[in-house]
gemmi code that builds the backbone of each chain (N, CA, C; Angstrom):
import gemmi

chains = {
    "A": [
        ("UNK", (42.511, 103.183, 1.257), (42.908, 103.246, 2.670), (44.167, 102.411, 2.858)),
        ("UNK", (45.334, 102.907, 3.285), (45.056, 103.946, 4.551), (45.289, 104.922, 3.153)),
        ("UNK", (44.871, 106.310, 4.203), (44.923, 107.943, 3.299), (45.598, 108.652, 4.238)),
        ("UNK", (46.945, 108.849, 3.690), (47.920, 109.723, 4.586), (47.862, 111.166, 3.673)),
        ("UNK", (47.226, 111.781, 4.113), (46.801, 113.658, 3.520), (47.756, 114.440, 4.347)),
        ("UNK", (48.553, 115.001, 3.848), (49.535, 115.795, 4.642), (48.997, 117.861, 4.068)),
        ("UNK", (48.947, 118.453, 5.193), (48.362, 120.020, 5.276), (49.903, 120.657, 5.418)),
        ("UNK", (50.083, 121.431, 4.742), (51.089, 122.237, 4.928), (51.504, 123.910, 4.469)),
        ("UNK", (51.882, 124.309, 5.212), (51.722, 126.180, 4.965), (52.489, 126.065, 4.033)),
        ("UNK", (51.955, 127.178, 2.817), (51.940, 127.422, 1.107), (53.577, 127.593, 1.151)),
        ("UNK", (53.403, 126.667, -0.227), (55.007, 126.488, -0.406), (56.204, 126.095, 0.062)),
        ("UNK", (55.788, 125.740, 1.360), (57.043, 125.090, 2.281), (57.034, 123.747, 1.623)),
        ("UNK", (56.475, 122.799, 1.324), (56.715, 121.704, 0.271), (56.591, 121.572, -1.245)),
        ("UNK", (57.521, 121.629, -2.226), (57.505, 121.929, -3.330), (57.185, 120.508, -4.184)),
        ("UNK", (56.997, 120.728, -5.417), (56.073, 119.134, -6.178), (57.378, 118.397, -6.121)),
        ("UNK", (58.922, 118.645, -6.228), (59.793, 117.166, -6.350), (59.630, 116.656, -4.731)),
        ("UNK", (59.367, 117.349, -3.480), (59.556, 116.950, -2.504), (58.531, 115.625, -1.919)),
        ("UNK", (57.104, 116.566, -2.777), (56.147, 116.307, -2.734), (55.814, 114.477, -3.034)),
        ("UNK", (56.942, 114.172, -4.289), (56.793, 113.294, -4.938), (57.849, 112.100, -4.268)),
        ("UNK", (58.552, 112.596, -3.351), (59.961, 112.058, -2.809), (59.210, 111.375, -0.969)),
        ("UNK", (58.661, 112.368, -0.706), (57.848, 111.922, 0.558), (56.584, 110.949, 0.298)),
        ("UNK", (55.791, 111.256, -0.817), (55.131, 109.969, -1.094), (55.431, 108.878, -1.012)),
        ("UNK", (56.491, 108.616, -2.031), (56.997, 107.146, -2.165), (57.464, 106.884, -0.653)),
        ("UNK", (58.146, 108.157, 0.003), (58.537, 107.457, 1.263), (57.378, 106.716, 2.450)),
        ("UNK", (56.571, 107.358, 2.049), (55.280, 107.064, 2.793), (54.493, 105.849, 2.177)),
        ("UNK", (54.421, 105.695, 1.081), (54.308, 104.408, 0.526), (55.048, 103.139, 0.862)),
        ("UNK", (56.142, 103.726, 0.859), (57.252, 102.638, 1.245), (57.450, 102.160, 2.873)),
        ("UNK", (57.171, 102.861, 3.342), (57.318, 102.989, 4.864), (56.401, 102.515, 5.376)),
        ("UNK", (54.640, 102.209, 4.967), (53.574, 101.952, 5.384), (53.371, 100.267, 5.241)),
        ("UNK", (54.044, 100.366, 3.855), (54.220, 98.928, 3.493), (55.143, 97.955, 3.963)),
        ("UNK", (56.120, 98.750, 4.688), (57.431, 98.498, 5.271), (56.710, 97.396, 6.860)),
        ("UNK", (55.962, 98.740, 7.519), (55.969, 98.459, 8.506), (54.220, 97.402, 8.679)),
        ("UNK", (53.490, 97.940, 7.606), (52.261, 96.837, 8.642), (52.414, 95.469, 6.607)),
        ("UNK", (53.034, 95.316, 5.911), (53.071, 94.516, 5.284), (51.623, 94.574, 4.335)),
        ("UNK", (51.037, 95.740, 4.112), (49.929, 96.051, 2.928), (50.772, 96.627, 1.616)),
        ("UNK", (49.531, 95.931, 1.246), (50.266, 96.171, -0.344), (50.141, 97.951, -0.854)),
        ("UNK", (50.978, 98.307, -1.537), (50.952, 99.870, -2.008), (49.782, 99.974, -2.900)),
        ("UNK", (49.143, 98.562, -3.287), (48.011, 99.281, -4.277), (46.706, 99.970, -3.158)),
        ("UNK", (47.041, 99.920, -2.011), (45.672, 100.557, -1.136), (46.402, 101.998, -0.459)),
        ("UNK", (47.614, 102.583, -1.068), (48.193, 103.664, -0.489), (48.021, 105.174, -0.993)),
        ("UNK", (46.875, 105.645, -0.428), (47.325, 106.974, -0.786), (47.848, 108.092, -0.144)),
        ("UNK", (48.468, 108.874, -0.629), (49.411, 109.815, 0.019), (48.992, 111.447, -1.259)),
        ("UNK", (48.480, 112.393, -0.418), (47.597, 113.281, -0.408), (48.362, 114.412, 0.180)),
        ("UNK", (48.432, 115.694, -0.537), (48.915, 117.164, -0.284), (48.143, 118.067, -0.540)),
        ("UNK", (47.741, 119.137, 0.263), (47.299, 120.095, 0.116), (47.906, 121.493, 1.140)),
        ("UNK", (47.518, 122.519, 0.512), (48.123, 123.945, 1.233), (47.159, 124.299, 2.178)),
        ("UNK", (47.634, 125.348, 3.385), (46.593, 125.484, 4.063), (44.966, 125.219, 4.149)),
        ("UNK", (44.867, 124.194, 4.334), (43.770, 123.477, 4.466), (42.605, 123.527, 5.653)),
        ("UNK", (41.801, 124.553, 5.822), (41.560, 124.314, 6.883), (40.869, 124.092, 7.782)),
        ("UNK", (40.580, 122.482, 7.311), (40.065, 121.360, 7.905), (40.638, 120.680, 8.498)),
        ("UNK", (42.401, 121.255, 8.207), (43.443, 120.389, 9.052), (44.393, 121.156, 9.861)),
        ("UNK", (43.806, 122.367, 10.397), (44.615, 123.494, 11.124), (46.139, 122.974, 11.518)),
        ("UNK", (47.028, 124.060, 11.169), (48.715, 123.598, 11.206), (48.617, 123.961, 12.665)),
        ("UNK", (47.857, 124.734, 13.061), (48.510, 125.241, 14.957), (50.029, 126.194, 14.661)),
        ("UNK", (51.093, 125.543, 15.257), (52.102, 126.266, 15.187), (53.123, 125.728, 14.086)),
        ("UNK", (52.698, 124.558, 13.355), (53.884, 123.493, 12.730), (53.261, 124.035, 11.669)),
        ("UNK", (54.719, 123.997, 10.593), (54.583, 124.152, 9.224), (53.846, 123.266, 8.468)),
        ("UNK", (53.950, 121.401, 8.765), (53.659, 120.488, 8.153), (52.621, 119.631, 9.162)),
        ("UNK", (51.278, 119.092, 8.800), (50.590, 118.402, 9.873), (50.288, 117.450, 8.808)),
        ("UNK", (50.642, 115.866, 8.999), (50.229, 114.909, 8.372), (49.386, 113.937, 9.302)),
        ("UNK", (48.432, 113.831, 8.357), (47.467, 112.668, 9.198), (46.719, 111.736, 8.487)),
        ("UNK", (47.257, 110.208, 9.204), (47.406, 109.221, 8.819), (45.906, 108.103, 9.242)),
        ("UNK", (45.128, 108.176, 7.833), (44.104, 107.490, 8.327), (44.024, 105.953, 7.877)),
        ("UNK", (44.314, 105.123, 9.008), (44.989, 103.755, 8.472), (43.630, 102.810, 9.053)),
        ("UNK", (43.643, 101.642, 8.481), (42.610, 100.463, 8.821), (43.676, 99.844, 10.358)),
        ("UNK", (42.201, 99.870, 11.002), (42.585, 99.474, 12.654), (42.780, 98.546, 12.816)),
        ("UNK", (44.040, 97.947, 13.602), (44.654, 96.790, 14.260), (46.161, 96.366, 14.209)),
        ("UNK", (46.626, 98.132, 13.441), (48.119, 98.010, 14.115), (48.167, 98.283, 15.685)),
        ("UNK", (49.521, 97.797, 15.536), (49.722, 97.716, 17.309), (50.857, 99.177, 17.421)),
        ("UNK", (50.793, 99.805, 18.777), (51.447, 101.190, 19.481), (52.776, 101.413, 18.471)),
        ("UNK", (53.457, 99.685, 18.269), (54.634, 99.891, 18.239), (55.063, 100.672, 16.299)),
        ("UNK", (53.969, 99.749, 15.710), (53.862, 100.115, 14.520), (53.618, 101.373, 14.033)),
        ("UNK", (52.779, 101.843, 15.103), (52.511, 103.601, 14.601), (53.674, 104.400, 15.020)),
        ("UNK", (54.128, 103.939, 16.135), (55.041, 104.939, 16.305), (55.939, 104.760, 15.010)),
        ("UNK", (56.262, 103.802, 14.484), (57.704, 103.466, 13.011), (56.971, 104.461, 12.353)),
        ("UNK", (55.348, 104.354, 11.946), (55.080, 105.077, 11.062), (55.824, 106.531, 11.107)),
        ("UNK", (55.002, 107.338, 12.673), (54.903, 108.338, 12.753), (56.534, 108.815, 12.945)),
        ("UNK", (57.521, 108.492, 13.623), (59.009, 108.494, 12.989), (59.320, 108.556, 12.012)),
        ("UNK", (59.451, 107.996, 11.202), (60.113, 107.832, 9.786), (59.312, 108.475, 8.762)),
        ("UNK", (57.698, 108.887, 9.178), (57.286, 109.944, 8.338), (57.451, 111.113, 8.623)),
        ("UNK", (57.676, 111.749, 9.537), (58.236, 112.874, 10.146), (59.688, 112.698, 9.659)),
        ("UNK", (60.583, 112.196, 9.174), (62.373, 112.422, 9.020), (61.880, 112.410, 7.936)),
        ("UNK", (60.982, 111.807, 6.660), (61.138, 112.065, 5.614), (60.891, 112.908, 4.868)),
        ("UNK", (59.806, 114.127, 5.679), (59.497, 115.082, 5.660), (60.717, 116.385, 6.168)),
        ("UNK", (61.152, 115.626, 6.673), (62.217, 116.868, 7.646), (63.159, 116.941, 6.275)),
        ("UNK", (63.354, 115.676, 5.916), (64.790, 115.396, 4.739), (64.222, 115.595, 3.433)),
        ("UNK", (63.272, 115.638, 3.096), (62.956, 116.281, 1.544), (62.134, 117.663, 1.607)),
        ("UNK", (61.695, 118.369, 3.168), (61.223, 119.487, 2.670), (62.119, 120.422, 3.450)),
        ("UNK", (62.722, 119.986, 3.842), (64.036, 121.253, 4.656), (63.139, 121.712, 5.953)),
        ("UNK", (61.862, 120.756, 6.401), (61.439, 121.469, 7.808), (61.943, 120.708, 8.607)),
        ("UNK", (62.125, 121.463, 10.056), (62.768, 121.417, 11.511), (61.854, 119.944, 12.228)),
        ("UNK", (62.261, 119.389, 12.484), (61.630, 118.105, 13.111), (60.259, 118.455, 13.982)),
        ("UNK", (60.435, 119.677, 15.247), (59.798, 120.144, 16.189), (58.521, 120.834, 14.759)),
        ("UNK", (58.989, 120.945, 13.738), (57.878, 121.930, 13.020), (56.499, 121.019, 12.075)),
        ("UNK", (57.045, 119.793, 12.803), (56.156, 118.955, 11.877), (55.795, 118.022, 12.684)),
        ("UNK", (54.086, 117.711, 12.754), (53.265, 116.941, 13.088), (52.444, 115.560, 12.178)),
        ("UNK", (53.017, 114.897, 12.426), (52.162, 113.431, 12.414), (51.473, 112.343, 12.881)),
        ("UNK", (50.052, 112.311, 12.926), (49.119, 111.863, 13.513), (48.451, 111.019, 13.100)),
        ("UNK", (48.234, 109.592, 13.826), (48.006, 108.543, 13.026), (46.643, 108.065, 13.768)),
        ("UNK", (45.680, 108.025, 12.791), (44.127, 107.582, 13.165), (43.773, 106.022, 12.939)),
        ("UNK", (43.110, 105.238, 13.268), (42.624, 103.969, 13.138), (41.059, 104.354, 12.454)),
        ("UNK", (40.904, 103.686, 11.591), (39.283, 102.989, 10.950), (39.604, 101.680, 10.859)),
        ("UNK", (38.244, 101.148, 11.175), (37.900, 100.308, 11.184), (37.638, 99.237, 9.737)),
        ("UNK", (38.021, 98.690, 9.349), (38.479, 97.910, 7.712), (36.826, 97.893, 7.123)),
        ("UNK", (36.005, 97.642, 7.749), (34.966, 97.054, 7.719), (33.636, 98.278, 7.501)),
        ("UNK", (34.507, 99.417, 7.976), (33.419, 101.079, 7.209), (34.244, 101.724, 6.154)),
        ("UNK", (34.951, 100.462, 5.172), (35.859, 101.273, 3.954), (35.326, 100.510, 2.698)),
        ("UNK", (34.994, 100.935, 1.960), (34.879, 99.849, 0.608), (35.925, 100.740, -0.454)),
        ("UNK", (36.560, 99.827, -1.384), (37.732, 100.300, -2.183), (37.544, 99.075, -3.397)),
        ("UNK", (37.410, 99.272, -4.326), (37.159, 98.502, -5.576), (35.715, 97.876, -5.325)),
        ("UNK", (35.259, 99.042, -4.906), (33.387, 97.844, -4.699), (33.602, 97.060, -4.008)),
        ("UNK", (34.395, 96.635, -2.961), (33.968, 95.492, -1.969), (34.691, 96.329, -0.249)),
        ("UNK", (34.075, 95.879, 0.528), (35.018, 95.890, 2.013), (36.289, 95.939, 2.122)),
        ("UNK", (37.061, 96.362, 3.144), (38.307, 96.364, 2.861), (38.755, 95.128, 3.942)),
        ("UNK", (39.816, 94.023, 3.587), (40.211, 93.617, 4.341), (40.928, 93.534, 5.296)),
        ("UNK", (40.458, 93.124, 6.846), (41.300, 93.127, 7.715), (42.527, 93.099, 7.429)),
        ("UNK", (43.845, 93.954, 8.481), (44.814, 93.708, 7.852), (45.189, 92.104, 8.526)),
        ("UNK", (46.281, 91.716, 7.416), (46.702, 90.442, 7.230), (45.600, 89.222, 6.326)),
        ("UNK", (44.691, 90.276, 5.799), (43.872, 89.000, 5.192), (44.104, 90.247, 3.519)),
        ("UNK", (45.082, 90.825, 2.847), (45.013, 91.156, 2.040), (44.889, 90.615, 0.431)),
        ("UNK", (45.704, 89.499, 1.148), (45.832, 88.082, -0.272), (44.896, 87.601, -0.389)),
        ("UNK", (43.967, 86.920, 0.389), (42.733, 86.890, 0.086), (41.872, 87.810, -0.598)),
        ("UNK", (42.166, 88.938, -0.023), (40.786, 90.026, -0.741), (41.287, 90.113, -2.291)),
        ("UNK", (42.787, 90.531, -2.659), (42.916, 90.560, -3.908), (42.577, 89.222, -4.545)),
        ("UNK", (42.478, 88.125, -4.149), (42.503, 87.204, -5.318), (40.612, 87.310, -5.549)),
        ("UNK", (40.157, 87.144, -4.048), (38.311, 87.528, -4.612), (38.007, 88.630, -5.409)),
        ("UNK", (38.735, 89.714, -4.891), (38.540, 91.159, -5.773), (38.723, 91.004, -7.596)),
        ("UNK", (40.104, 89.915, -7.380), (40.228, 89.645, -9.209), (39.482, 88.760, -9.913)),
        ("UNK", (39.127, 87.341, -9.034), (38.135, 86.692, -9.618), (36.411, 87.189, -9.562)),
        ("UNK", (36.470, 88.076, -9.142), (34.646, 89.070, -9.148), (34.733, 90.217, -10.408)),
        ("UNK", (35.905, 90.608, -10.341), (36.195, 91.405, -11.580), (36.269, 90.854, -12.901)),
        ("UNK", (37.246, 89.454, -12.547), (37.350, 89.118, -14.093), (35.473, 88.044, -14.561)),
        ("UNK", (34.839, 87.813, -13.415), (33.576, 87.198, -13.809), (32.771, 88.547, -14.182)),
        ("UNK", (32.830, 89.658, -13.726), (31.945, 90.898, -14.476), (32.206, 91.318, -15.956)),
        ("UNK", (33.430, 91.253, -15.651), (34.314, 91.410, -17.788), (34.241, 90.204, -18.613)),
        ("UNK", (33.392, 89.108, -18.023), (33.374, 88.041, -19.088), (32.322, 87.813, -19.908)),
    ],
    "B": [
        ("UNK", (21.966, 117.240, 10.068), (22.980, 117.291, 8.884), (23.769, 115.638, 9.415)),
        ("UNK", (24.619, 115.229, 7.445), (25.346, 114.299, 7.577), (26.453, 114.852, 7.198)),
        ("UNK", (27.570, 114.886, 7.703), (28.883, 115.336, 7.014), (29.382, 114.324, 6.222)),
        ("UNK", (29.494, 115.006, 4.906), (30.471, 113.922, 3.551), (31.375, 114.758, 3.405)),
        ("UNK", (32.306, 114.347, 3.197), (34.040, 114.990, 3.034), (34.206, 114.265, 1.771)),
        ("UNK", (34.116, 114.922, 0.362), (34.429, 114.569, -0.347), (36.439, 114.855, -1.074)),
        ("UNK", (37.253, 114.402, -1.329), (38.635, 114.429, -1.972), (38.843, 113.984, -3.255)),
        ("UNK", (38.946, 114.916, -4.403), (38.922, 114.443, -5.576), (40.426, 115.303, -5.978)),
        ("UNK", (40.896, 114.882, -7.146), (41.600, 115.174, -7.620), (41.876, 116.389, -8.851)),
        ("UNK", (42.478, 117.474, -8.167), (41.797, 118.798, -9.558), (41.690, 118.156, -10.571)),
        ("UNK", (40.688, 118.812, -11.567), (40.552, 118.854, -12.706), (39.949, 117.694, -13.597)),
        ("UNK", (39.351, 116.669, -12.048), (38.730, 115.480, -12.648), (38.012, 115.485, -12.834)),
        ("UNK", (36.841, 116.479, -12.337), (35.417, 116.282, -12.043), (35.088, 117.968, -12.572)),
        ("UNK", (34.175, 118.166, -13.326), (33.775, 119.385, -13.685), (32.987, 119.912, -12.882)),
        ("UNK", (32.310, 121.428, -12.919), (31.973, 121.943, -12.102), (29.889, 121.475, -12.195)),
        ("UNK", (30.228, 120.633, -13.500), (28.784, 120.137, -13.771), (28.374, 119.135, -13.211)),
        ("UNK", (29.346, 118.085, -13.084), (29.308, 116.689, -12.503), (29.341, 116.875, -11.190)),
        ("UNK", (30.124, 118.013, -10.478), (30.398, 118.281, -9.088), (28.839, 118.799, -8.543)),
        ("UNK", (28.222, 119.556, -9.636), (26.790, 119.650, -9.216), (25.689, 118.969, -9.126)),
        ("UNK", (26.067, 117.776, -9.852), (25.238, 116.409, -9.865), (25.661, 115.646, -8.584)),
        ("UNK", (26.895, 115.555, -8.417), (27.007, 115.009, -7.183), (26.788, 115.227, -5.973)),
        ("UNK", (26.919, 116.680, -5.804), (26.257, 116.897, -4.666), (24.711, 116.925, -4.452)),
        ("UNK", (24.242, 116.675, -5.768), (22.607, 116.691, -5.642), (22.457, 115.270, -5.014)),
        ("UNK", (23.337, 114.100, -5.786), (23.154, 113.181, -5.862), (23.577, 112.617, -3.466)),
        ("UNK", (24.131, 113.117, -3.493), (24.541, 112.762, -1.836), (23.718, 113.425, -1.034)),
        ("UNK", (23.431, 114.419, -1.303), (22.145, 115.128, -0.512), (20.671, 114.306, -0.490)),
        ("UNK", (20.617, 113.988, -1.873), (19.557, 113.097, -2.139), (19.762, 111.396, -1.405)),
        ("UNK", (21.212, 111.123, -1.155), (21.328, 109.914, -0.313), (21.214, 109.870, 0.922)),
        ("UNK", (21.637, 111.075, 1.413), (21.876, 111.162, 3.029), (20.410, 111.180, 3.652)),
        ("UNK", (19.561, 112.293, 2.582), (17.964, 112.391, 3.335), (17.850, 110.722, 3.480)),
        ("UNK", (17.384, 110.239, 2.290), (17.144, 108.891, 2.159), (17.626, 107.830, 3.292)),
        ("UNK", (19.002, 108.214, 3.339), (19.356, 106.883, 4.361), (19.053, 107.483, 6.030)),
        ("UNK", (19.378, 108.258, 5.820), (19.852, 109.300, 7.357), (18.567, 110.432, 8.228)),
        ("UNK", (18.026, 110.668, 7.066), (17.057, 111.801, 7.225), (17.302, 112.905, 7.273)),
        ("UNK", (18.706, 113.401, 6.638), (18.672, 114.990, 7.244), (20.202, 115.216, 5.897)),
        ("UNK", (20.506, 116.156, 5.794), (20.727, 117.224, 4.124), (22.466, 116.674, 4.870)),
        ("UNK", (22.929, 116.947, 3.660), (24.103, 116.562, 3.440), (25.323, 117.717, 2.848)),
        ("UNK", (26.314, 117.800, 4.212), (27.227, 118.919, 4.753), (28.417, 119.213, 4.129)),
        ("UNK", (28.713, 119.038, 2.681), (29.097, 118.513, 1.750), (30.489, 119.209, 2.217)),
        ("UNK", (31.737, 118.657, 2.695), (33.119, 119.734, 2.397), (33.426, 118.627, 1.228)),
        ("UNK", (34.211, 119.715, 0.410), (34.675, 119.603, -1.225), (36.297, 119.986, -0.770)),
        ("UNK", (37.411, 118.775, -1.137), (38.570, 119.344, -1.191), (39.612, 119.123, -2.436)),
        ("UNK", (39.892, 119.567, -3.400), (40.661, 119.175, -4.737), (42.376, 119.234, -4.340)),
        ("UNK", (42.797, 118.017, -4.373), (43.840, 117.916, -4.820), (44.579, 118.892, -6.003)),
        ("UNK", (45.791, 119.084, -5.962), (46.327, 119.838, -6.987), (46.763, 119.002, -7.522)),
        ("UNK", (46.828, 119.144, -8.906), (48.185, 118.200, -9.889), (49.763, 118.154, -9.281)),
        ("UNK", (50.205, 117.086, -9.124), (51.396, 116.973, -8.696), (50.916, 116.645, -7.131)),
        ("UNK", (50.223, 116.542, -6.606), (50.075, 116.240, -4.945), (49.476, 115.228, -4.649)),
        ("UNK", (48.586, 113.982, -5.533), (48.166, 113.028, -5.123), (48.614, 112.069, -5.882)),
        ("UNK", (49.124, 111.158, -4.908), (49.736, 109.688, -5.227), (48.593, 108.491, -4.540)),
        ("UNK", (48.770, 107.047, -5.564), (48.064, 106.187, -5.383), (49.216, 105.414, -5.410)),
        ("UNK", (49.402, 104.622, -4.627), (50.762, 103.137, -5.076), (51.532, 104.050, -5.910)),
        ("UNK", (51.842, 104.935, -4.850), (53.204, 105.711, -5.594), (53.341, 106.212, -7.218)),
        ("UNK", (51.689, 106.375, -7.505), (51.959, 106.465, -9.299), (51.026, 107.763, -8.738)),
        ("UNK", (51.198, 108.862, -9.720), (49.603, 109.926, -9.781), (48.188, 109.411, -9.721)),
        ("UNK", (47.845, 110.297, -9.088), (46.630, 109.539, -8.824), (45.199, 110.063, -9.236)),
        ("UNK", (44.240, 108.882, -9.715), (42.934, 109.434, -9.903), (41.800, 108.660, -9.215)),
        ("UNK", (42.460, 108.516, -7.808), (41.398, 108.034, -6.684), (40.747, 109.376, -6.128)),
        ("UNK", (39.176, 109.239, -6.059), (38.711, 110.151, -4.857), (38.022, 109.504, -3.514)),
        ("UNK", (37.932, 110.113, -2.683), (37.565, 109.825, -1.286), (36.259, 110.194, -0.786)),
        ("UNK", (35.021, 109.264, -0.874), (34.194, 109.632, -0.183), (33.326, 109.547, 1.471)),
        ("UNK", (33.308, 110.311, 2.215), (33.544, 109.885, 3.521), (32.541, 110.395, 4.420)),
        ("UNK", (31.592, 109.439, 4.461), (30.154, 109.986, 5.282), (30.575, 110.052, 7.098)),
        ("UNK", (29.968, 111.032, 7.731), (29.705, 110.941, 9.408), (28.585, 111.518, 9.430)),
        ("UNK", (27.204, 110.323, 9.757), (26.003, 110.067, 10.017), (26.109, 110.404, 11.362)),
        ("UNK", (24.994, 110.923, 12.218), (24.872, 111.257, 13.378), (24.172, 110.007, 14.204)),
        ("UNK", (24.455, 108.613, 13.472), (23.631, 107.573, 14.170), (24.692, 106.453, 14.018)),
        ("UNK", (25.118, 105.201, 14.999), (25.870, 104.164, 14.218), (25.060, 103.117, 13.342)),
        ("UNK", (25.646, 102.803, 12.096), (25.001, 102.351, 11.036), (25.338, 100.069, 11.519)),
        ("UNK", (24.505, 99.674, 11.565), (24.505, 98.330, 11.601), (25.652, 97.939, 10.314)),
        ("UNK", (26.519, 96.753, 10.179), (26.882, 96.459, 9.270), (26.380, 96.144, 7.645)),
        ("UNK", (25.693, 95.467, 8.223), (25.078, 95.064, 6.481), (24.529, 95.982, 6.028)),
        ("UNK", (23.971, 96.922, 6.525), (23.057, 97.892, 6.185), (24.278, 98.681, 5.707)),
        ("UNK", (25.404, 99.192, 5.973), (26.838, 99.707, 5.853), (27.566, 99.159, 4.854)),
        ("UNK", (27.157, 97.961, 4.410), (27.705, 96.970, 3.234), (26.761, 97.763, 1.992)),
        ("UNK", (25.712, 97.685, 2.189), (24.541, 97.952, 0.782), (24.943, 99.911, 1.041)),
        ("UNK", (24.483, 100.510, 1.803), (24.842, 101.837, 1.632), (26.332, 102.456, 1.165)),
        ("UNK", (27.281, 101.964, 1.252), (28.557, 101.883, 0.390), (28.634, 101.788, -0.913)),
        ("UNK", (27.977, 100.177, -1.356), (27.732, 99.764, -2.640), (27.114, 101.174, -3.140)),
        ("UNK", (26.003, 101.457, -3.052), (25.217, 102.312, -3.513), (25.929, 103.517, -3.845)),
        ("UNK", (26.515, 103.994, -2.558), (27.451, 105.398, -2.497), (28.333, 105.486, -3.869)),
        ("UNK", (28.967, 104.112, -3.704), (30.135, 103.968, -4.641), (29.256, 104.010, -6.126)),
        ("UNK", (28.483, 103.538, -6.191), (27.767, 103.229, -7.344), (27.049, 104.532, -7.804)),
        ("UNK", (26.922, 105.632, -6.751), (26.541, 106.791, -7.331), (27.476, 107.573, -7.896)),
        ("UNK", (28.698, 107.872, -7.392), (29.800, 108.168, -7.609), (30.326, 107.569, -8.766)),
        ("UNK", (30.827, 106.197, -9.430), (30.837, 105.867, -10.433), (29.580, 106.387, -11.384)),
        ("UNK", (28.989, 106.257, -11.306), (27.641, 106.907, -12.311), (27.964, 108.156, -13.030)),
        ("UNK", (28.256, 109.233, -11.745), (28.065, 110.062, -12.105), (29.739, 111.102, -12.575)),
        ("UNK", (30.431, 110.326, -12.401), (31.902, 110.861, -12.611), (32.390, 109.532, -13.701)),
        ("UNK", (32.053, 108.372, -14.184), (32.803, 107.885, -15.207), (33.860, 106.950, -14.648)),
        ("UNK", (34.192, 107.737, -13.417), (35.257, 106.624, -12.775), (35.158, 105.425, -12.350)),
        ("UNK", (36.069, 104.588, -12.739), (35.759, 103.018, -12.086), (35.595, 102.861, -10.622)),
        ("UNK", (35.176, 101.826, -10.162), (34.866, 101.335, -8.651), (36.575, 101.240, -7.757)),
        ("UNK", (37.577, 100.614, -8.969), (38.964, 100.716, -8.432), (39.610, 102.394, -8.060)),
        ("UNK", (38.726, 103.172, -8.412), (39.211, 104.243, -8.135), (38.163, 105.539, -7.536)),
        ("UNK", (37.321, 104.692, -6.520), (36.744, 104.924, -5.386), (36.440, 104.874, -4.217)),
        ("UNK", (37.312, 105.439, -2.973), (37.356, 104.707, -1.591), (36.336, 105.103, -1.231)),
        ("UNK", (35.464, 104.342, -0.542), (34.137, 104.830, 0.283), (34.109, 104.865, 1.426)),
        ("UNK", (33.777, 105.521, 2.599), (33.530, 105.211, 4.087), (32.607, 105.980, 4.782)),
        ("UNK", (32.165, 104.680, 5.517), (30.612, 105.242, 6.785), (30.880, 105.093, 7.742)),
        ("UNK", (31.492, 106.611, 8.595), (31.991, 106.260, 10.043), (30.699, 106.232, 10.648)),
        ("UNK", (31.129, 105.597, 12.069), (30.104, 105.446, 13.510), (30.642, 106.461, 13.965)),
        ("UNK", (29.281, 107.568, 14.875), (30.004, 108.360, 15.453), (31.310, 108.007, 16.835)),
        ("UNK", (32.149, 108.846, 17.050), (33.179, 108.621, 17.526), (32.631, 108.089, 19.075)),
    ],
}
model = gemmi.Model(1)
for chain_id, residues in chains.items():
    chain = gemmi.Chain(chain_id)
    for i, (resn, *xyz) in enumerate(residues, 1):
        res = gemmi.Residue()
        res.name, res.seqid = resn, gemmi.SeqId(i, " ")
        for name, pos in zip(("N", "CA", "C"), xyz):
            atom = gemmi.Atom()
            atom.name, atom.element = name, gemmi.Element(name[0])
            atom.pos, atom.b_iso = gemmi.Position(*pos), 0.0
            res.add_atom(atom)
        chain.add_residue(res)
    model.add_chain(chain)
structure = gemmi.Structure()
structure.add_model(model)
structure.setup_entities()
């Protein structure tokens, strides 16, 4: 978490684009709420439809741990929408991005809870010292 | 019914293990929840899932129980989840997200 899964009608995003909007979305997530990329995934699939496009070619939706603030989602949802516009050749108006809140605390990711954001340094250093006491 | 939304990555999970697992979540959901388990299955293609920007061999498992689950009780039913899932796919715990929403 977060899991940014982006739905998009067949073939309008091709695998280099595919691989170019990730990182941007990686980069951009980390940019804006300061989590580390090892909790980032970024997820593609073709008509999907569990994630109905409606009228837009591209519908990305962004399921992030709750307690960013308005201002932060909107950076998200900006700058993931242009990076999409700029590596898959779609029209700004043709692409949707939608950003959800969970709650840190109904996620577990390496066998433990996920931490609130801003308490990430903490969780990795417990996460490594619980790991390295199981491998000893 | 409990809805699990499972997200795996093509070609990780065979169509044998995929049948164990869904035995195996059906068999959790009665248990925790009381009622059969609504299984959507979605595979990633090769080339479409990234983890920290590298390819990825995380999957996503993602319960909506028709009841809100107390925390701790949400702490041990995770563990477990995750721990069935590792069992039965080989994959490590680092490369298992788990989640138990409250209904909305």
């Amino acid at each position: 978490m977060p899991l940014y899964m982006t739905n998009a009608a067949q073939g309008v995003i091709d695998d280099a684009a595919k691989k170019k909007i990730a990182a941007d979305i990686t980069r951009i997530h980390c940019d804006v709420t300061d989590a580390p990329p090892a909790f980032v995934h970024a997820f593609f699939v073709e008509d999907a439809p569990h994630m109905p496009l409606d009228d837009k070619s591209a519908f990305l939706l962004g399921s992030i741990r709750a307690g960013r603030n308005d201002e932060q989602k909107a950076q998200i949802i900006e700058e993931m929408r242009q990076s999409i516009h700029e590596h898959a050749g779609l029209q700004l108006d043709d692409i949707q991005v939608v950003i959800r809140d969970t709650p840190a605390s109904w996620v577990m990711e390496g066998g433990d809870i996920m931490p609130e954001p801003g308490e990430e340094e903490a969780w990795f250093t417990a996460h490594e010292a619980k790991q390295a006491a199981e491998n000893a | 019914m409990t809805t699990c939304n499972c997200i795996v990555q093509a070609g990780q999970i065979s169509g044998e293990i995929q049948a164990a697992l869904r035995a195996g979540l059906d068999k959790f959901t009665q248990e925790k929840f009381g009622s059969a388990a609504e299984i959507g299955w979605v595979e990633i293609p090769p080339g479409s899932g990234y983890t920290a920007n590298k390819p990825s061999t995380s999957s996503i498992v993602s319960l909506a129980p028709g009841e809100p689950v107390e925390q701790s009780a949400r702490i041990e039913m995770l563990q477990e989840l995750c721990d069935l899932w590792a069992g039965e796919t080989g994959c490590t715990l680092d490369e298992i997200v788990g989640v138990i929403n409250d209904p909305a």
